[in-house]
C-alpha angles and dihedrals in degrees: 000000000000099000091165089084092061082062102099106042082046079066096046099046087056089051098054091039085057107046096041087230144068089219102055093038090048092049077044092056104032092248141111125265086232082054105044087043095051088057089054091052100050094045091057096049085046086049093042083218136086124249100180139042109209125197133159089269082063125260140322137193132274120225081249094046096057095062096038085054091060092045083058097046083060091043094052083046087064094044095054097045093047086058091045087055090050085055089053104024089146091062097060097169115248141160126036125008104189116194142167122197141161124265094238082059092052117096110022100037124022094033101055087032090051084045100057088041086066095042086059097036103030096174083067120115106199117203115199126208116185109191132138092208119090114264119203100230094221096046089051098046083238121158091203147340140193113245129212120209131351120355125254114230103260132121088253106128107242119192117186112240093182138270151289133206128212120243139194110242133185140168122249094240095045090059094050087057103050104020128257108278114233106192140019090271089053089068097069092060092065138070106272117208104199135183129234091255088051102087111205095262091060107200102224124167124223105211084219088066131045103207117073123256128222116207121189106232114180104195132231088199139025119197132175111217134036104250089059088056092052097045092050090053086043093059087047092255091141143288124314138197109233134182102251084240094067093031091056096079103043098050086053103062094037095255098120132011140234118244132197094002090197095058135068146165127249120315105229136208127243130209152158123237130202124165096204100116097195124051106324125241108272092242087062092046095051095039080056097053097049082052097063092040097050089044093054081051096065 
């Protein structure tokens, strides 16, 4: 089947998804809004599905086109990278590429997004370094890293790839032994697996409530990364608090539950971090930018 065709009314689709509005997408492309509304037509009936809800206060989002927006984001992505290479075709990135991460970014971000940037950039060696304490990126001869939570005052370059939010996790079994806690006191009363960043009085917010809350959660168990945390809970050693990201998954496929679905932890920052000050190396631009695009997939 000859997709290439589909190409065009992908794009325009973006556009209008973008901009809320044909008329503003077509000015933006050059083109009509007869024009820009006929390939959104034809790429529905092609689809068989819709992409767009119209209405007289302008246009919305499918369910479908929520997640095909986000498949041409990373399509125009292409599109403008393969014109920058053409720009500086004679810089083609190699060598050592040097980066820290978190566990709980592990799998579904950094590792596809690492996987299309050598795909791109094949003379690239990539280094990986999984840790969820913080790296300085100078004493560790790192060329980024992805940073979890408030940033620390440097003259690192830090751009915000989104958000995730702690959650309170427990197995099945575990919670047919000792009883599904029902509110925030309820929590005291059962075995607490923390990590080393958890200190023993956890801030969670109740979205009955607006002011944080502290709870004082002695641990049966301390851990220092991520996956030992998972694989206590796992064996029904206790709860545990988990970034939403890592939780997802297993949730999902009934591993673990979800507790207390009105309270979470804290909701935390993420970001990239570079240390180049002038214009950045076009490898660390674009591994930036798939960052951003396979965190907004999850």
């Amino acid at each position: 089947m000859n997709n290439i065709r589909h190409l065009n009314k992908l794009m325009v689709f973006a556009a209008v998804a973008q901009k809320g509005s044909f008329t503003q997408a077509a000015q933006g492309l050059g083109i009509t809004k007869s024009a820009a509304s006929q390939h959104i037509r034809q790429l529905e009936s092609e689809m068989g599905m819709r992409v767009l809800n119209r209405s007289t206060r302008g246009v919305s989002l499918t369910a479908f086109g929520e997640k095909l927006l986000l498949r041409c984001q990373l399509l125009q992505d292409q599109v403008d990278q393969l014109f920058t290479e053409i720009a500086n075709a004679s810089g083609d990135p190699q060598g050592r590429f040097a980066v820290t991460f978190p566990h709980s970014l592990e799998m579904d971000v950094v590792i596809p997004a690492l996987e299309q940037l050598c795909s791109e950039y094949p003379k690239l060696e990539p280094e990986l370094i999984v840790s969820d304490t913080t790296l300085d990126l100078i004493a560790n001869q790192l060329d980024m890293a992805l940073h979890v939570g408030a940033l620390p005052d440097s003259s690192y370059r830090a751009l915000p790839v989104g958000t995730m939010t702690e959650v309170f996790c427990a197995t099945p079994l575990y919670l047919n032994r000792n009883a599904v806690p029902q509110t925030l006191d309820d929590l005291r009363q059962h075995r607490w697996i923390a990590t080393s960043w958890q200190v023993p009085k956890v801030a969670v917010c109740d979205i009955a409530k607006p002011e944080t809350t502290y709870l004082n959660l002695p641990p049966c168990a301390r851990v220092s990364s991520l996956p030992s945390a998972v694989a206590l809970a796992l064996r029904h050693l206790g709860i545990v608090l988990l970034p939403d990201v890592v939780a997802k998954p297993l949730l999902k496929t009934g591993e673990l539950v979800h507790v207390l679905a009105g309270v979470t932890g804290l909701q935390w920052p993420i970001f990239t971090v570079h240390a180049y000050g002038g214009e950045k190396p076009i490898h660390i631009s674009r591994f930036n930018q798939l960052i951003c695009r396979y965190f907004a997939l999850l």
